[in-house]
TORRO-301843 format. One record per residue (C-alpha): chain; y, x, z. Coordinates in steps of 0.5 Angstrom, whole numbers. Example, Ala and Ser with C-alpha at 12.3 -4.5 7.8 and 13.67 -1.06 7.14 Angstrom:
2
PT/c/north/east/up
PT/A/-9/25/16
PT/A/-2/27/14
This chain:
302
PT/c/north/east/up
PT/A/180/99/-98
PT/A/172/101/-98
PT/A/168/95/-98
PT/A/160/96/-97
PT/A/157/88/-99
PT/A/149/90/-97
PT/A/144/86/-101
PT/A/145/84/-108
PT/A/142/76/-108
PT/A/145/71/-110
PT/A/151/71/-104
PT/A/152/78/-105
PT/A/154/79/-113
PT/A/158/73/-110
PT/A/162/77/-105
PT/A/163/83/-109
PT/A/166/80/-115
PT/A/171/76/-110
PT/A/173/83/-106
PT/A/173/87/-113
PT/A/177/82/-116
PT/A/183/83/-109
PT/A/183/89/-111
PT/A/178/92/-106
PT/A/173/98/-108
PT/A/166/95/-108
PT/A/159/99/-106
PT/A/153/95/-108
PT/A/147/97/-103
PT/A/140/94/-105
PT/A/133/97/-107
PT/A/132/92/-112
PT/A/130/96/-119
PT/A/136/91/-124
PT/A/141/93/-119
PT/A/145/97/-125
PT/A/144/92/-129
PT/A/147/87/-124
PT/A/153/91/-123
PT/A/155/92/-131
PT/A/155/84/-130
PT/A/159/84/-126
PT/A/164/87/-128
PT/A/165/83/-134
PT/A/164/77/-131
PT/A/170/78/-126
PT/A/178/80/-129
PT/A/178/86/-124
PT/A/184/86/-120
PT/A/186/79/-122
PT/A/186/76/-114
PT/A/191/81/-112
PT/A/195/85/-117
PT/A/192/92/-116
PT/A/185/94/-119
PT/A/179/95/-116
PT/A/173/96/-117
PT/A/166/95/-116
PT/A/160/100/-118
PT/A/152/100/-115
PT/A/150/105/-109
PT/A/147/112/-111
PT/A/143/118/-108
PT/A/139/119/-104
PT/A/140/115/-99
PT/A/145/108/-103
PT/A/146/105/-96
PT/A/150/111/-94
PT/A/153/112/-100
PT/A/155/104/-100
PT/A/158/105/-92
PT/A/160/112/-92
PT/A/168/111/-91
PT/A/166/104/-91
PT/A/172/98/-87
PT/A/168/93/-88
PT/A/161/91/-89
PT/A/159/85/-92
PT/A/151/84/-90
PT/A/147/79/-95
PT/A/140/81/-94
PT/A/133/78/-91
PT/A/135/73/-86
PT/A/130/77/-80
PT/A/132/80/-75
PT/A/129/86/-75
PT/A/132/88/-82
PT/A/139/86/-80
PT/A/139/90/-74
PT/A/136/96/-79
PT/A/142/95/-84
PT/A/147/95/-79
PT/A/145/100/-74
PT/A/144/105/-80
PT/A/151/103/-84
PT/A/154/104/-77
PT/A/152/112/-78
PT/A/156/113/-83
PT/A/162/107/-83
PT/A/170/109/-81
PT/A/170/108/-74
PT/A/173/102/-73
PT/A/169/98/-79
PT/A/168/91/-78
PT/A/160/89/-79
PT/A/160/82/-81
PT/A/154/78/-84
PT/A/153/73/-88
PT/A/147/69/-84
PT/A/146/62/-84
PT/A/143/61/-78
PT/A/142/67/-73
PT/A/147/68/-68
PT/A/150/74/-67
PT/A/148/76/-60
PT/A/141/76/-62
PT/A/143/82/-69
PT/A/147/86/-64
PT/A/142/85/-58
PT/A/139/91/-58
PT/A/145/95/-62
PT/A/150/100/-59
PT/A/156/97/-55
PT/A/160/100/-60
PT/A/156/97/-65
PT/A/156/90/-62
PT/A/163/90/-61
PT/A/165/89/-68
PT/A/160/85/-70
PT/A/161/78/-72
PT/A/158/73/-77
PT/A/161/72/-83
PT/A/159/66/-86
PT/A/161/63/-93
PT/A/159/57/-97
PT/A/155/59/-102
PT/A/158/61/-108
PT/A/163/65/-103
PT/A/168/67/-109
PT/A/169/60/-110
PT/A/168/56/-104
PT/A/174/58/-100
PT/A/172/56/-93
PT/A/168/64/-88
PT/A/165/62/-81
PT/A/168/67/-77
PT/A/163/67/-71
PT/A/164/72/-65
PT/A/158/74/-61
PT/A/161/75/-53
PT/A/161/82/-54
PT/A/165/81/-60
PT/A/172/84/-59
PT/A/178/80/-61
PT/A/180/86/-65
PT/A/175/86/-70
PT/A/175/78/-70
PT/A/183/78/-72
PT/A/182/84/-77
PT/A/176/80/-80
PT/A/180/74/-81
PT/A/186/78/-84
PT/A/180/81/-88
PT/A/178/74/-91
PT/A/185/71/-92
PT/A/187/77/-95
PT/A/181/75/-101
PT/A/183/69/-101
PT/A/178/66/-97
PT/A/181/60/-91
PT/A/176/62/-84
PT/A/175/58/-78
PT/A/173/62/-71
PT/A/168/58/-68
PT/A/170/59/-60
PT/A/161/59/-58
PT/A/156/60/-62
PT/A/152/54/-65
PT/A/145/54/-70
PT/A/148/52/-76
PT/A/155/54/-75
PT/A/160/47/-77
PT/A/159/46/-84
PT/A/152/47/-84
PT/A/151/42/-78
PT/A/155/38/-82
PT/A/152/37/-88
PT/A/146/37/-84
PT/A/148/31/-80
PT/A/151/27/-87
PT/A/143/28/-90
PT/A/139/25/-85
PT/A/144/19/-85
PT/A/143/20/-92
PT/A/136/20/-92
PT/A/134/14/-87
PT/A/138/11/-92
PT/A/134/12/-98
PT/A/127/12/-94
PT/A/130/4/-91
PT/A/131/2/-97
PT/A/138/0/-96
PT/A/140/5/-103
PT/A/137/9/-108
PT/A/139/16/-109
PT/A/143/16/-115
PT/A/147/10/-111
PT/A/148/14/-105
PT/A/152/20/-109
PT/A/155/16/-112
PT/A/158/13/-106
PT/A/159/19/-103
PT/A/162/22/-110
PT/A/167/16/-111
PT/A/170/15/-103
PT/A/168/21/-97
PT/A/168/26/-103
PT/A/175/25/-105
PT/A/178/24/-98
PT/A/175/30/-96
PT/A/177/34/-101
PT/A/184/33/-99
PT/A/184/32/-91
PT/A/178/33/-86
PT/A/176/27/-82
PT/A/179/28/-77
PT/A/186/28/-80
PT/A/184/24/-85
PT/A/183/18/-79
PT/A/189/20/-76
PT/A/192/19/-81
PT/A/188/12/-83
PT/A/190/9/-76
PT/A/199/9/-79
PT/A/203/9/-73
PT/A/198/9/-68
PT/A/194/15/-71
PT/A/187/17/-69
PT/A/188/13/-61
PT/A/190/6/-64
PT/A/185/7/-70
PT/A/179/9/-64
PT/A/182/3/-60
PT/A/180/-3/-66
PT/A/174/1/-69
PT/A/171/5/-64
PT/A/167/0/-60
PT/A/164/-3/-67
PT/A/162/4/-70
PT/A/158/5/-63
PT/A/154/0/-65
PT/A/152/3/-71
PT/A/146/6/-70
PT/A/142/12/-73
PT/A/135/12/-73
PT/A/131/19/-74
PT/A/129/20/-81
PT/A/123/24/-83
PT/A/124/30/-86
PT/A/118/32/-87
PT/A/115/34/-95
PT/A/111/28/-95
PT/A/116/23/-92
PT/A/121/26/-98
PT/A/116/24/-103
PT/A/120/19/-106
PT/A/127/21/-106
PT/A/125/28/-108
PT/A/122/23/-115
PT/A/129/20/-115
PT/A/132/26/-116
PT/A/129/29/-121
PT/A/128/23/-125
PT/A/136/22/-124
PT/A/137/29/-125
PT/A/132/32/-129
PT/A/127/37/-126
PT/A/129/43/-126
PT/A/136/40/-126
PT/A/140/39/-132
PT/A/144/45/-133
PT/A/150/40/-135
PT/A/151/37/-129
PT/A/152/44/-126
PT/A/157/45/-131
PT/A/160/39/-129
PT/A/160/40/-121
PT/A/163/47/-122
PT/A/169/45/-127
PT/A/170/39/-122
PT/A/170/44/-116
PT/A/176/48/-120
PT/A/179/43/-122
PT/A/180/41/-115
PT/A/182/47/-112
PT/A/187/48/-117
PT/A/190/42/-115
PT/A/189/43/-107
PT/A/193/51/-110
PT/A/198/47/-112
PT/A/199/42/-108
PT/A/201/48/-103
């Protein structure tokens, strides 16, 4: 299958690798001036063909024109650019002009809704236009918000999640659109709580990773926490849990923390005096061999 990845930021080299190496025809689009340079990369960095048996290639868009050199023919585009309205609309209006007629137009936004890119698109265009949005890097964190607008056929949603579960991806459908997606609200939700924590004085940052690295981070990684709590309430699962526990997790309160430059001040100083400034190179090291580690360990639980 043509794949057109449309922007060559940090989440686009990531997609590219992992569609070239599920053996897919890769076009890189992006008028940065070190974009051959960034394909000849990525080639040696990925084993090509190593995710799904049959070699596929990835190579940067040419001509003239290189967007519609990079969605000629193209199944499926993979948009990554500046996160604006009016330039997503622009990209995609001008690949629908020269993809297959049935292409799927997915964007990697972390926050604007389909409904508003495909506002003033073409019905056609709008019906097959979704979010598709990873965890960052794509190549490795298995998790793509599939995110529909109205107007999103169900067709083109099914043949997305087809698409990323066929690269090895694990894709949710959210049934209505929502600001931040899941996992980003989420991970939001856990960071206020973290930083009212700290700005409280109730735990230093360090600390704080700590308790979330030897405890949620851990159980997490298997179970999510739903699961997780169904399962902790034995016979009785999530209901009789809810029952014991329900009325005292209520009375926990969650004050609003101050999210502002200067209300972070310190815990922007305990950061960098744990982690160094910039950060240490070994810690990130460390992280993405855990992170390995245990997706190896989640595949071969399977």
């Amino acid at each position: 299958m043509k794949v057109a990845v449309i922007g060559a930021g940090t989440i686009g080299q990531s997609w590219a690798k992992l569609f070239a190496s599920h053996g897919h025809e890769v076009v890189l689009s992006d008028p940065r001036d070190d974009l051959g340079e960034i394909v000849s990369d990525l080639v040696g960095e990925v084993p090509v063909g190593a995710g799904a048996g049959s070699a596929g290639s990835v190579r940067a868009a040419e001509g003239e024109d290189p967007l519609a050199d990079a969605a000629s023919g193209a199944d499926f585009i993979q948009e990554c650019g500046p996160e604006r309205v009016d330039v997503k609309r622009e990209l995609f209006a001008a690949a629908a002009q020269h993809a297959s007629a049935k292409a799927v137009f997915a964007s990697s936004s972390s926050a604007i809704p389909a409904s508003v890119t495909a506002a003033e698109l073409p019905d056609d265009v709008a019906a097959r236009l979704l979010v598709g949005h990873p965890f960052n890097p794509p190549h490795i964190m298995p998790l793509v918000e599939v995110v529909p607008s109205p107007k999103t056929s169900d067709e083109a949603v099914q043949t997305a999640v087809e698409f990323y579960r066929g690269v090895g991806r694990e894709p949710i459908v959210l049934r209505k659109e929502a600001r931040g997606f899941v996992g980003n609200r989420l991970q939001n939700a856990v960071l206020r709580e973290a930083v009212h924590l700290v700005q409280s004085g109730v735990v230093s940052v360090e600390d704080l990773d700590a308790a979330v690295r030897n405890s949620l981070g851990i159980r997490w990684a298997a179970v999510g926490p739903f699961e997780g709590l169904h399962l902790g309430g034995g016979r009785a699962g999530l209901r009789g849990l809810m029952e014991h526990i329900g009325p005292s997790f209520a009375e926990i309160d969650l004050p609003e923390p101050d999210m502002s430059m200067e209300g972070m001040a310190e815990i922007f100083e305990q950061a960098e005096a744990a982690y160094g400034m910039p950060p240490e190179e070994s810690i990130a090291v460390r992280r993405d061999e855990i992170q390995n580690a245990i997706l190896r360990a989640r595949a071969a639980g399977h």
